[in-house]
C-alpha positions as CSV (number, residue, x, y, z in Angstrom):
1,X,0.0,0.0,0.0
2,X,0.8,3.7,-0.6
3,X,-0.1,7.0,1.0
4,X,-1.6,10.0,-1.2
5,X,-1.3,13.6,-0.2
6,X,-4.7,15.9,-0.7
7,X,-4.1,19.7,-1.2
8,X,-4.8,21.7,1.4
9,X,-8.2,23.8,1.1
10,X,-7.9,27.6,0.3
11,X,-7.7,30.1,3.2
12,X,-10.3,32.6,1.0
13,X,-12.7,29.5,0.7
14,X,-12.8,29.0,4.5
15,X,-13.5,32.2,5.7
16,X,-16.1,32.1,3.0
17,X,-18.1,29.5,4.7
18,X,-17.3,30.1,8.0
19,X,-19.1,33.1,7.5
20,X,-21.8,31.9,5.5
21,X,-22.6,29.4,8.8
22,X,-22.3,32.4,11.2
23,X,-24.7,34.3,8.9
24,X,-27.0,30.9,9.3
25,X,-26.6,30.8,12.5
26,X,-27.6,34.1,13.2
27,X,-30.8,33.9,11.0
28,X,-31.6,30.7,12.8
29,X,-31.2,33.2,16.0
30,X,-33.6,35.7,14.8
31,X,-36.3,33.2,13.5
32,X,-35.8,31.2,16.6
33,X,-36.7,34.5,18.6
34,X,-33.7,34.3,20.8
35,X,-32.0,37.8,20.1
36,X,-33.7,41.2,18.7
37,X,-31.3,43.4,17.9
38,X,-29.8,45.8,15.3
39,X,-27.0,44.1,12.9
40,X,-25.1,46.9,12.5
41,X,-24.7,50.5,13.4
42,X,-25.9,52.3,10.3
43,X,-29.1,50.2,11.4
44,X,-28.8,51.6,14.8
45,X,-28.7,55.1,13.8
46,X,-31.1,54.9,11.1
47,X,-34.1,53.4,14.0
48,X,-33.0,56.4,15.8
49,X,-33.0,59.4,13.5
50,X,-36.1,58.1,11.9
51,X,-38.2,58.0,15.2
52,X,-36.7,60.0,17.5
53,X,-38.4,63.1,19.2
54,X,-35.5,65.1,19.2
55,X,-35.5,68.5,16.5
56,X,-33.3,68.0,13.2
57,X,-32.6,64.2,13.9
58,X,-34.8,63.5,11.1
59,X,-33.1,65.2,8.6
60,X,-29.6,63.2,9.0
61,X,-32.0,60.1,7.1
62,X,-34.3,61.7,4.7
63,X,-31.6,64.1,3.0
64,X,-29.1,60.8,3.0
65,X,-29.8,61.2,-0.7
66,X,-28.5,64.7,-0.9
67,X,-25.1,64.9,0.6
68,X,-24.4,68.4,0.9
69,X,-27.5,68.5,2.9
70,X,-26.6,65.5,5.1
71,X,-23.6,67.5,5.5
72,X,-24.9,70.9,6.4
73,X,-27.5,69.0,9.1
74,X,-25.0,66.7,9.9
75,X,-22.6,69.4,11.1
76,X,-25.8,71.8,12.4
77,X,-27.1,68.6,15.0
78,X,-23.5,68.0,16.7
79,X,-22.4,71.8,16.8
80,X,-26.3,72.5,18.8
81,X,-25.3,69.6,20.7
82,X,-22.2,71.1,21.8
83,X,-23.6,74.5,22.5
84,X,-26.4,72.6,24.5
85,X,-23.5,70.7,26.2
86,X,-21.5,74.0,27.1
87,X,-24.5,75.7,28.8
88,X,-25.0,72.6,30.5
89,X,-21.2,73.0,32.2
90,X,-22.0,77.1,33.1
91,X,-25.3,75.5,34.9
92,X,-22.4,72.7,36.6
93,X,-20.1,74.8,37.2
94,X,-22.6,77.8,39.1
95,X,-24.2,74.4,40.5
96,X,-21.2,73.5,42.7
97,X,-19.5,76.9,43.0
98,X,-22.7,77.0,45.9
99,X,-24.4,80.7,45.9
100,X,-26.6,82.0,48.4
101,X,-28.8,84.7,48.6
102,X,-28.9,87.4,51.4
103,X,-32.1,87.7,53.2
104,X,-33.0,91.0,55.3
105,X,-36.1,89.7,57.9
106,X,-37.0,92.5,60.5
107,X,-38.4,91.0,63.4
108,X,-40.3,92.5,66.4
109,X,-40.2,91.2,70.1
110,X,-39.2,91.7,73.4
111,X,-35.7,91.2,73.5
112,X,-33.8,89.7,76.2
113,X,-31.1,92.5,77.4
114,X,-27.2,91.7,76.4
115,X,-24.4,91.0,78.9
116,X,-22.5,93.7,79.5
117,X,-19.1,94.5,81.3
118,X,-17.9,97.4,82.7
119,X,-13.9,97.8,83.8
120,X,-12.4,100.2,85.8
121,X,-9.9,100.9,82.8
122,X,-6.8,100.9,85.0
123,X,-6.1,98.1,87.6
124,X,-5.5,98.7,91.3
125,X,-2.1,98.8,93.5
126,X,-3.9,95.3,95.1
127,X,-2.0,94.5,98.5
128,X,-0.5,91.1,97.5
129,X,1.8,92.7,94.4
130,X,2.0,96.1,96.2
131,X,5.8,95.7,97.3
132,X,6.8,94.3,93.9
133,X,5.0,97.3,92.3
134,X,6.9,99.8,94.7
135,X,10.1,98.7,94.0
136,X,9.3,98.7,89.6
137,X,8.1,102.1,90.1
138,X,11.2,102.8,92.2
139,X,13.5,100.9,88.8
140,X,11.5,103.1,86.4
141,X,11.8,106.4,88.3
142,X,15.3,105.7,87.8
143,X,15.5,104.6,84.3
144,X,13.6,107.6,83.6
145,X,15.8,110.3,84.9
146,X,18.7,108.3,83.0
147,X,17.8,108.4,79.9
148,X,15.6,111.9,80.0
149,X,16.9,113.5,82.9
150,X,13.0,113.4,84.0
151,X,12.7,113.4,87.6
152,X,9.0,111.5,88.1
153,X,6.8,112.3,91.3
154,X,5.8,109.5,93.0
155,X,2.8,108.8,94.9
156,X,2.5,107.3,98.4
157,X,6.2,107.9,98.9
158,X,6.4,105.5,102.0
159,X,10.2,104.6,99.9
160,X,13.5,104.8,101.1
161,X,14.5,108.4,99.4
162,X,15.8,108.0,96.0
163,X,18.9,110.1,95.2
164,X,19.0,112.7,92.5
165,X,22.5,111.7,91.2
166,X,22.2,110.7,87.8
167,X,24.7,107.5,88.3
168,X,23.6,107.2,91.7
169,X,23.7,103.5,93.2
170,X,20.3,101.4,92.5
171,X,18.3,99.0,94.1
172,X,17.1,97.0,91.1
173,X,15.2,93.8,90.9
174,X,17.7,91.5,89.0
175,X,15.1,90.0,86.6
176,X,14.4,93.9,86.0
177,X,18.5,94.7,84.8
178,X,18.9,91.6,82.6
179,X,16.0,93.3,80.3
180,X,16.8,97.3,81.1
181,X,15.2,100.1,79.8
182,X,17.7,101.5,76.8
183,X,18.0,104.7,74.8
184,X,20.1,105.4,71.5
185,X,20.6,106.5,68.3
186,X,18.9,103.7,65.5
187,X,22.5,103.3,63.5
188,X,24.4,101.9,66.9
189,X,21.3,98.8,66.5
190,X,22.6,98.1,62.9
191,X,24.2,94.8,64.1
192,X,21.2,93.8,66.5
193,X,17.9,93.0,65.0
194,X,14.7,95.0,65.7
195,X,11.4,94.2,65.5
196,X,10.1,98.2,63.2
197,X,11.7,99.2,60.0
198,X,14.2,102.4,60.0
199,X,12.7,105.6,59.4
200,X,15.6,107.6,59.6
201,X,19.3,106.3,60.7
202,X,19.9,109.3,63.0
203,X,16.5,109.5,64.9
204,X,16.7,108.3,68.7
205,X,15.0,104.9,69.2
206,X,14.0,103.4,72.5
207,X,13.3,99.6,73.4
208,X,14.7,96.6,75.4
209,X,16.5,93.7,74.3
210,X,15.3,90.4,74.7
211,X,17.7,87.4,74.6
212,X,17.0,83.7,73.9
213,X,18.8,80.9,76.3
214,X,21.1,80.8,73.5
215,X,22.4,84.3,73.7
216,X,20.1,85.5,70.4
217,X,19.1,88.6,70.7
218,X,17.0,91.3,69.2
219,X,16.1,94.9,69.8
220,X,12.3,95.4,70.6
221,X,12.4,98.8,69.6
222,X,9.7,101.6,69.1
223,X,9.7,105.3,67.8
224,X,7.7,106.7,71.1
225,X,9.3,107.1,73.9
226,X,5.6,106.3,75.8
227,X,5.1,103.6,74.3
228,X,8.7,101.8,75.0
229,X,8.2,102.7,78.5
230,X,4.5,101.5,78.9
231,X,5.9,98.2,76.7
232,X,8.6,97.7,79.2
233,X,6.3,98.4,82.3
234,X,3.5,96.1,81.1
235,X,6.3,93.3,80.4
236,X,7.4,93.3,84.0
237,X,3.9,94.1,85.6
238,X,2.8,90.8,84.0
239,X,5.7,88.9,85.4
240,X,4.4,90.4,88.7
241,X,1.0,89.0,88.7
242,X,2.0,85.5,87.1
243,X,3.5,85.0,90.6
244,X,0.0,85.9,92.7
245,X,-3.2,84.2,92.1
246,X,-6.2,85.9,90.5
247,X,-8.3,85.5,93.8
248,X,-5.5,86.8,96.3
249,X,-5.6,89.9,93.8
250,X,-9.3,91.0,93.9
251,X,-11.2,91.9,96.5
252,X,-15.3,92.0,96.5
253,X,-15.6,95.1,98.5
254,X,-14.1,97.2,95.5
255,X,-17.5,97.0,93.6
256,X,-18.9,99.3,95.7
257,X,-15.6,101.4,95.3
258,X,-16.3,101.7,91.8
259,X,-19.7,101.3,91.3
260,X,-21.8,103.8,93.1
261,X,-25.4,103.5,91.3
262,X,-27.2,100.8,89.1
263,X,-30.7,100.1,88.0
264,X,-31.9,98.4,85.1
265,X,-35.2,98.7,84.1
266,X,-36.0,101.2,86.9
267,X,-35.1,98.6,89.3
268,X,-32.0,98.2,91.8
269,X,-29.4,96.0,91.3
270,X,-27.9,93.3,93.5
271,X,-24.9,91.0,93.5
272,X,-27.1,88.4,91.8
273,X,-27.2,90.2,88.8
274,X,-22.9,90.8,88.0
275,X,-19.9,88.7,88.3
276,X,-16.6,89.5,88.5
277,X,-13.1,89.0,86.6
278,X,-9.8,90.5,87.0
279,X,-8.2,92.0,83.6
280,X,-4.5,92.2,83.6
281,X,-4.2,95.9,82.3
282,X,-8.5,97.5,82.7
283,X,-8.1,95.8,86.0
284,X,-11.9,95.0,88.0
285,X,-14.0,94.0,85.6
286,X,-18.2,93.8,86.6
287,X,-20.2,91.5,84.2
288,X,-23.9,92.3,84.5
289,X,-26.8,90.1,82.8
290,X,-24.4,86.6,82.6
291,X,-26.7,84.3,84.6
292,X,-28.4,82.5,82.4
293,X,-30.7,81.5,85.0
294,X,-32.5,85.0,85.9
295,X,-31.7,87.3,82.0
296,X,-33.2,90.6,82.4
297,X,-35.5,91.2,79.7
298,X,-36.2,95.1,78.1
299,X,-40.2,95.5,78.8
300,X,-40.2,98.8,76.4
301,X,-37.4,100.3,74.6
302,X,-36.0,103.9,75.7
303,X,-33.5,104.9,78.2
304,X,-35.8,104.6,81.2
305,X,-35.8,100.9,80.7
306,X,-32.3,99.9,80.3
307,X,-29.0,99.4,82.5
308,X,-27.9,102.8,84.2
309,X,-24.6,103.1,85.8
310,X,-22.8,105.8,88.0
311,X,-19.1,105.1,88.2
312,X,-16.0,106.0,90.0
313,X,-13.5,107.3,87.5
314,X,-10.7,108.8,90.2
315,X,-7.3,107.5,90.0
316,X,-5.8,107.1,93.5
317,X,-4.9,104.2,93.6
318,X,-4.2,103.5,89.8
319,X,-1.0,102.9,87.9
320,X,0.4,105.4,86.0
321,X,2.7,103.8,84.4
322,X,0.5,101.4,83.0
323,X,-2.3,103.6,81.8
324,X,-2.5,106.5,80.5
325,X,-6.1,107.4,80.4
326,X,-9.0,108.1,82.8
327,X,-12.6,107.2,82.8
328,X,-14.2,103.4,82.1
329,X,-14.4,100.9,79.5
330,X,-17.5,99.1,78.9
331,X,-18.5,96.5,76.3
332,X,-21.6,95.1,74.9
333,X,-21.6,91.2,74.3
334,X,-23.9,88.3,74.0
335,X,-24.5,85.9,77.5
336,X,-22.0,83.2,77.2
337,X,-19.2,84.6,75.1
338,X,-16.3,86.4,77.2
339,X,-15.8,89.9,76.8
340,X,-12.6,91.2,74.9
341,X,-12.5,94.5,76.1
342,X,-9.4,95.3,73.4
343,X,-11.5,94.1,70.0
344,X,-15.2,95.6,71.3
345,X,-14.9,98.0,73.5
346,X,-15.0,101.6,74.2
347,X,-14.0,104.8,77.1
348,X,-16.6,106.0,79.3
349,X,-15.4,109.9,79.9
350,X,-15.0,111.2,83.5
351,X,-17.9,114.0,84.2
352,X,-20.0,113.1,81.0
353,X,-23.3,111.0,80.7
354,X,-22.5,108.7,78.1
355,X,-25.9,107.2,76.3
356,X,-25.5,104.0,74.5
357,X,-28.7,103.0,72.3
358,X,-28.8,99.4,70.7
359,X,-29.6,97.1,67.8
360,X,-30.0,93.4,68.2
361,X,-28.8,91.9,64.8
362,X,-28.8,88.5,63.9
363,X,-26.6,86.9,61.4
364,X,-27.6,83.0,60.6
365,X,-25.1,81.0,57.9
366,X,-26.0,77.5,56.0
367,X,-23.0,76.4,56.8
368,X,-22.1,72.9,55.0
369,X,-20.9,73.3,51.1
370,X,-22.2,77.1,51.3
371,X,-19.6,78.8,53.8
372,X,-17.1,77.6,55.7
373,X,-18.3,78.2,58.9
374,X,-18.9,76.0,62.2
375,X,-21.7,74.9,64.2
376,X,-20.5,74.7,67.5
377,X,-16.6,74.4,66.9
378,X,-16.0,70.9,67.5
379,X,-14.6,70.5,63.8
380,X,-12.6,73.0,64.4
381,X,-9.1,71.8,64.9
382,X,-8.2,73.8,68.1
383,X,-9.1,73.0,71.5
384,X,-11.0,75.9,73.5
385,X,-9.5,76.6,76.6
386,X,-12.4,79.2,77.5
387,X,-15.2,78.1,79.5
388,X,-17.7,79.8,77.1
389,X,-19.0,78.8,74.0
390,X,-17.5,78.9,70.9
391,X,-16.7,82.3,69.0
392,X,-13.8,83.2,66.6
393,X,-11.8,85.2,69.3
394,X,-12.0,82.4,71.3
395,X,-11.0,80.2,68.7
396,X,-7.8,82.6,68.2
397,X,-6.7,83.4,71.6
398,X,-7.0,79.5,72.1
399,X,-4.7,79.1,68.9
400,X,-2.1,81.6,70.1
401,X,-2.1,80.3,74.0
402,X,-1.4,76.4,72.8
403,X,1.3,77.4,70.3
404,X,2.6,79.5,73.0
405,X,2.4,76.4,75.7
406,X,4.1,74.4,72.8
407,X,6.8,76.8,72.1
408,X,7.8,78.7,74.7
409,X,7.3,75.8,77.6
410,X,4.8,78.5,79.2
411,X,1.4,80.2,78.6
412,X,0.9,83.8,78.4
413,X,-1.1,85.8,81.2
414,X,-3.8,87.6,79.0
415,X,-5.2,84.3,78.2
416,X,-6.6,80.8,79.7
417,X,-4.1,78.4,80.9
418,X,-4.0,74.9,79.3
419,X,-4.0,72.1,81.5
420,X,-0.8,70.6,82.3
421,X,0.7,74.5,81.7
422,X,1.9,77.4,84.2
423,X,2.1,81.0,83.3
424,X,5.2,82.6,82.0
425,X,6.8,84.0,85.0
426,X,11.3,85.2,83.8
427,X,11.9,83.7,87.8
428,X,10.9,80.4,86.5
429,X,11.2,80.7,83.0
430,X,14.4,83.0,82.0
431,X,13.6,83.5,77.7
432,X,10.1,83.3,78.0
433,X,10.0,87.4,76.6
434,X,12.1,86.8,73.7
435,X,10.1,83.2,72.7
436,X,6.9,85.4,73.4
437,X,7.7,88.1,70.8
438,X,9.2,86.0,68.1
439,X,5.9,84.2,68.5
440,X,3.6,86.9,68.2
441,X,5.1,88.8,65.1
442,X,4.0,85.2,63.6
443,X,1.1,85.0,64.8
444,X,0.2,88.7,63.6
445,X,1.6,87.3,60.0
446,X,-0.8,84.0,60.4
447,X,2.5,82.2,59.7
448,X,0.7,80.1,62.9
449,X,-2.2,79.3,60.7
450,X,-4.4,80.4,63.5
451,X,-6.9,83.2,61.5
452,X,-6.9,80.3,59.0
453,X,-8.2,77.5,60.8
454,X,-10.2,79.7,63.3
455,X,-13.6,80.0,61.0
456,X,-17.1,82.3,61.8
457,X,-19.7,80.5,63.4
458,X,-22.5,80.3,61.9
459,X,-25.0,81.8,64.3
460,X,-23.8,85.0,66.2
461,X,-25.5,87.9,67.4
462,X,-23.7,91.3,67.3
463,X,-25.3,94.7,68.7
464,X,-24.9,97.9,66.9
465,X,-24.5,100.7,68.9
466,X,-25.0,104.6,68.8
467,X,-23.7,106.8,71.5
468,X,-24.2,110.2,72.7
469,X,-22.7,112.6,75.3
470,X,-23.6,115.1,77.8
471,X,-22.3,117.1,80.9
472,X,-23.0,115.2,83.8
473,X,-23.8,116.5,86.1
474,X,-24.6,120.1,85.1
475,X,-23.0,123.1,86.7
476,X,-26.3,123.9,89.0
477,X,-26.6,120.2,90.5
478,X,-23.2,119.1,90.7
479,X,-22.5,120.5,94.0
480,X,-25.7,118.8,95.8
481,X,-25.6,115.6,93.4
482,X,-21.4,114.9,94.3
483,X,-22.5,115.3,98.5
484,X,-25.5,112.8,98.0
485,X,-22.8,110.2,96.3
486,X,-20.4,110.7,98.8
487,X,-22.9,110.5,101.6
488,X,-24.4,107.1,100.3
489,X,-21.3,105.5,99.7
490,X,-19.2,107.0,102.8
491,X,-16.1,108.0,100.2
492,X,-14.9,111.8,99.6
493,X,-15.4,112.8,95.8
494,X,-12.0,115.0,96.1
495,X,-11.9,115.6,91.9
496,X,-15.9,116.0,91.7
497,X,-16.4,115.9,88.1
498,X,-13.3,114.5,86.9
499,X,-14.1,111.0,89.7
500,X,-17.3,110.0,88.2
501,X,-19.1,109.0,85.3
502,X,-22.6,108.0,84.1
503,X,-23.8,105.4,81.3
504,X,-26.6,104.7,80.0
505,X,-27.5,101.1,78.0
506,X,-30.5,100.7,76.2
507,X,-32.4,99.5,73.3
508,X,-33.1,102.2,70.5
509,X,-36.7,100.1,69.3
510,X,-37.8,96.3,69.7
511,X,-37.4,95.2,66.3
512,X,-34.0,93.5,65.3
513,X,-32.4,93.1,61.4
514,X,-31.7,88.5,61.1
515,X,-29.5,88.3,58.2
516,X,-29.8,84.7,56.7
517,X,-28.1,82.9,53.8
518,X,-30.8,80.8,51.3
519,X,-29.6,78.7,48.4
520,X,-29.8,80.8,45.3
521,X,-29.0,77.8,43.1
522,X,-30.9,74.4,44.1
523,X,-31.7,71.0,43.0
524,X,-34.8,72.2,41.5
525,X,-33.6,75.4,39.9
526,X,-30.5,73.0,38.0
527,X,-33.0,70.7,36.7
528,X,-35.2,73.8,35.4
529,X,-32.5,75.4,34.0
530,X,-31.5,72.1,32.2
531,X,-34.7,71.5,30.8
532,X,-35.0,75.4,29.8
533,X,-31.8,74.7,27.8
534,X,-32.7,71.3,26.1
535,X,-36.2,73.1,25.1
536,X,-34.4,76.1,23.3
537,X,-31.3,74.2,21.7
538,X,-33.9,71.1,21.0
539,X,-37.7,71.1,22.0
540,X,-37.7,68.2,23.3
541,X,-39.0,66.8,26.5
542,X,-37.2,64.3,29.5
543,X,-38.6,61.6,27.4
544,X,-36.4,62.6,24.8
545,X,-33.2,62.8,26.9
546,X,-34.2,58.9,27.3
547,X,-34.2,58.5,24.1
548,X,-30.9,59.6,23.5
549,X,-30.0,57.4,26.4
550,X,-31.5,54.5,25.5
551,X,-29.3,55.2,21.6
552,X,-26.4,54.7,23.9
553,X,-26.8,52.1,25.9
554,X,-27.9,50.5,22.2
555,X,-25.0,51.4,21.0
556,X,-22.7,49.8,23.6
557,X,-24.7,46.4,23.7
558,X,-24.2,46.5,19.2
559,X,-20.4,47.2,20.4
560,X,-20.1,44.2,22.8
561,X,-22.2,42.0,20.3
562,X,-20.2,42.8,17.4
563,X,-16.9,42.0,19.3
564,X,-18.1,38.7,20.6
565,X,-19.2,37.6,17.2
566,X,-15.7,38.4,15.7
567,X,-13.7,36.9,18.4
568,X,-16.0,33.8,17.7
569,X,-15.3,33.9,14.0
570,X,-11.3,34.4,14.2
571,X,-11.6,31.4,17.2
572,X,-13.0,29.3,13.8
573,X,-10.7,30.6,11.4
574,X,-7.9,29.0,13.5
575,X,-8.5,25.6,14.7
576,X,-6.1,24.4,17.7
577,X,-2.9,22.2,16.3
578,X,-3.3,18.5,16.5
579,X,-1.5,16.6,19.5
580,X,2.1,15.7,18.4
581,X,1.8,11.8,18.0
582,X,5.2,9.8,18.8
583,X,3.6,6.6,17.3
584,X,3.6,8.4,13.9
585,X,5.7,6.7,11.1
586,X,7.9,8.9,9.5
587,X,7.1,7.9,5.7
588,X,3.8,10.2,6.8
589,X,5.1,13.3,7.7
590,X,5.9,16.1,5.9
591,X,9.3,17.1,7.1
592,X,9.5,19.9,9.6
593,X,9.4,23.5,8.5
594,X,12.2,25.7,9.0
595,X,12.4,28.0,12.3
596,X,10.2,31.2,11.5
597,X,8.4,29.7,8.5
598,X,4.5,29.9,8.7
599,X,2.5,27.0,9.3
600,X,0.6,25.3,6.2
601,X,-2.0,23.2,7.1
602,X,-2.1,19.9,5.1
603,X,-4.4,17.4,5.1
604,X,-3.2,13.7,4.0
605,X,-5.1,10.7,2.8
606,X,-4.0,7.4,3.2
607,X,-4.9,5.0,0.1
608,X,-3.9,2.0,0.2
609,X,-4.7,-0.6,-2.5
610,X,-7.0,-4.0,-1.8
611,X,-5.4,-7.1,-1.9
612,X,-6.3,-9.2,-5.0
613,X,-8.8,-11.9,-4.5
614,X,-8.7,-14.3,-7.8
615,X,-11.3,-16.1,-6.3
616,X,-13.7,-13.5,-6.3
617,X,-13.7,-12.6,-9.7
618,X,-15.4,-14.2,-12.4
619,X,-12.7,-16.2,-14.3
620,X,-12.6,-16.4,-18.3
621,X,-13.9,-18.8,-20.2
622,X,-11.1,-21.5,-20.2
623,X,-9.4,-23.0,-22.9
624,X,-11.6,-25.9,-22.6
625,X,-14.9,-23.9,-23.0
626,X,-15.6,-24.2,-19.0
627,X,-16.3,-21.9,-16.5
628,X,-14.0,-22.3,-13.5
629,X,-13.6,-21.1,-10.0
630,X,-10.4,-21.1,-7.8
């Protein structure tokens, strides 16, 4: 037997057929019911354009005939589409930038009346720090007629008389000489650093240095020759009192001392209606209204039925050094927020009736995506070391004391002390003025971050307020009203006009301005604006925006169909290559293509002849004329 090699059939013939069976297939798929769906994508688009809702998509089929037309709509269809699609991002993009509008309400009620704290403007020579205060006054006496040749009368001279020599021998406090009072020309600084810029290289400046623990130095310098000294004073007085505790340094009896007549609401006062604080440079402080417990509340507007004060405004007992005005400082707030007298408020005059008329404004923030502001402050990353609630002051002074705790191993006097913390005191803590000064130019440049992460609440209530003056008393009562006042409260009015003071606090009408915030740009106003737009560019409805949604989810499942079938039909197109056979002879193989060639695929028949059986087959006729058979 013999084998007989077949050609091979041709690679044009098999796709032929292949596809012819897919097309089979898929007709057997369609009549069977099985799958519904558009063969290709000019079949997809022409279902679309010819019974879609949407403006101009009709004209993409019908003028299919007339290209220039096709064309002109053609282009006209997608550029609408784009300007649609470009008002659609405006709408986005004013969407999420959040807006709000501004809404003026004016309300009308009886209002309850506002804390509101009154300081003596100047704090007190208090008997625990009075030695230590003698003895500063006695250093800056001294310093004074150094570098001014100013010889400075001092009160209550129960001291040891100073000399008059100007290089006389001192007494000084030796916390006091290692930051001294200095005087000179601005170009002998030039290799010490200062903390203003030079004005002019030959004017006079005056300051004190402040040195680190590491001997780095700088000049804390100032043009005025009051403020330096007040600077200087203030630096040392604070030292002072971070070595006496706030309760050793106040003493109840002093309200009457300084307050010698209040009603409110033509009513007398009592101790249940104030409390009391001690403020390192206004000195007593009186808070009335704070309990929350018992808040007065304004029955009619007008100055009859608001808070009326008489005040002591002399200055015996103040400290000149540290103050350099007269009168009272008073300051309006809400109940529950502490009162910075620095940020809100303002002098009382000795011997004028000061009348302060008020109105209760409400300001009310969304808060959220709308404005950054807080709630109650406990996403605000700083801790609040008042025991109040939460305002942006707060916030701030909080900021400021714990970076001040952090750096500078101490806290600083004005503010609340951090647990864990002590007050910066140069006996116990040497550099604490330099760290202190370096800090706050930082702070005062929010290098700190502190005006940063300190946001505005988003409910606060803030009270406008309108003042007006008058002589008080006038020159015809003065004389009988300064004898009753010094009869009531058993204390000499020596200065008369120039020891008192009278205010007036009160609310100008009932109603009060609430300023709120209201989304200018909702949910519902986007969708309205987005269906105005799709009306002009298109006049079409939702329904027709499904449309065009439903064309491309279409259009992805033809996609994803279309793939599949041609992955099928290339998976066809090459079959896997037979098992290699060890068993093969070799008389049946082709021999082995070179390395790189491509692969032929043959196909091989084996013929192999049938063996001859004779006596199957009819024999001839023999010679003999007879049929025979093997």
């Amino acid at each position: 037997g013999g084998s007989v090699k077949t050609g091979k059939m041709p690679e044009g013939e098999k796709m032929r057929q292949c596809k012819q069976e897919e097309e089979q297939q898929q007709k057997e798929e369609e009549r069977e019911g099985l799958i519904e769906f558009y063969s290709s994508y000019q079949e997809l688009f022409q279902f679309f354009c010819s019974n879609t809702t949407i403006h101009g998509a009709i004209r993409l089929v019908c003028s299919k005939k007339n290209k220039m037309k096709t064309a002109f709509w053609s282009v006209l269809f997608f550029l609408t589409f784009g300007l649609m699609y470009w008002q659609f991002g405006i709408l986005y993009r004013e969407y999420f930038s959040y807006p709000v509008n501004l809404n003026l309400n004016l309300n009308s009620d009886r209002l309850t009346f506002p804390a509101v704290t009154l300081c003596t403007l100047n704090p007190y020579r208090y008997s625990a720090i009075r030695e230590q205060l003698d003895r500063l006054d006695q250093i800056t006496h001294q310093t004074l007629l150094d570098l001014y040749d100013y010889n400075m009368s001092l009160p209550r001279s129960n001291w040891s008389i100073l000399s008059t020599q100007r290089r006389s021998s001192r007494s000084l406090l030796h916390h006091v000489q290692r930051h001294p009072l200095r005087r000179q020309k601005r170009e002998n600084l030039v290799n010490l650093p200062e903390n203003s810029p030079s004005v002019d290289k030959n004017d006079w400046k005056i300051g004190f240095v402040l040195c680190s623990e590491n001997n780095d130095c700088f000049h804390q310098a100032y043009s005025s020759g009051v403020d330096a000294v007040r600077e200087w004073y203030s630096f040392h007085y604070i030292n002072i009192l971070a070595q006496v505790p706030d309760a050793k340094a106040l003493d109840e009896s002093d309200f009457e001392n300084f307050i010698y007549a209040c009603r409110f609401n033509e009513a007398t006062c009592d101790k249940a209606n104030y409390t009391h604080f001690h403020h390192p440079l206004y000195g007593n402080c009186y808070t009335f209204n704070d309990n929350s417990s018992s808040l007065w509340t304004s029955s009619l507007p007008g100055i009859n039925n608001g808070l009326s004060l008489v005040v002591r405004t002399e200055q015996n007992d103040f400290i000149p050094l540290l103050s350099t005005v007269t009168g009272a400082r008073v300051m309006v707030h809400d109940q529950n927020e502490p009162a910075f007298m620095d940020d809100g408020g303002f002098n009382v005059r000795p011997g004028i009736e000061t009348s302060i008329s008020m109105r209760k404004e409400m300001t009310v923030r969304l808060g959220g995506s709308y404005s950054d502001c807080t709630e109650d402050g406990s996403d605000v990353p700083v801790q609040n070391l008042y025991s109040s609630r939460y305002t942006e002051q707060v916030c701030i002074r909080s900021c400021f004391q714990l970076n001040m705790v952090e750096r500078c191993g101490c806290a600083y006097y004005f503010y609340p002390l951090p647990d864990g913390a002590e007050y910066c005191d140069y006996t116990k803590h040497t550099a604490w003025g330099y760290c202190y000064y370096k800090l706050l130019a930082e702070f005062k440049a929010d290098v700190l971050g502190c005006f940063h992460k300190c946001r505005k609440p988003c409910k606060m209530t803030e009270y406008q307020l309108s003042a007006g003056y008058s002589r008080w008393p006038s020159a015809v009562s003065e004389d009988w009203v300064f004898y009753m006042l010094s009869q009531q409260n058993k204390y000499n009015i020596t200065s008369k006009r120039n020891g008192v003071a009278k205010v007036n606090i009160f609310f100008e009408e009932w109603n009060y301005k609430t300023n709120g915030e209201s989304p200018a740009f909702t949910v519902v106003t986007l969708l309205s604006q987005l269906g105005n737009q799709w009306s002009l560019w298109f006049g079409s409805s939702v329904l027709s925006v499904m449309e065009l949604a439903e064309l491309v989810l279409d259009f992805i499942a033809i996609t994803f169909i279309l793939t599949f079938r041609w992955f099928r039909s290339r998976q066809k197109l090459s079959p896997p290559a037979p098992p290699p056979n060890s068993q093969d002879n070799a008389a049946f193989q082709d021999e082995a293509p070179a390395l790189g060639a491509p692969h032929r695929f043959t196909v091989e028949a084996v013929v192999t002849t049938l063996p001859s059986y004779n006596s199957l087959e009819p024999r001839g006729p023999s010679r003999d004329g007879e049929v025979g058979h093997e």
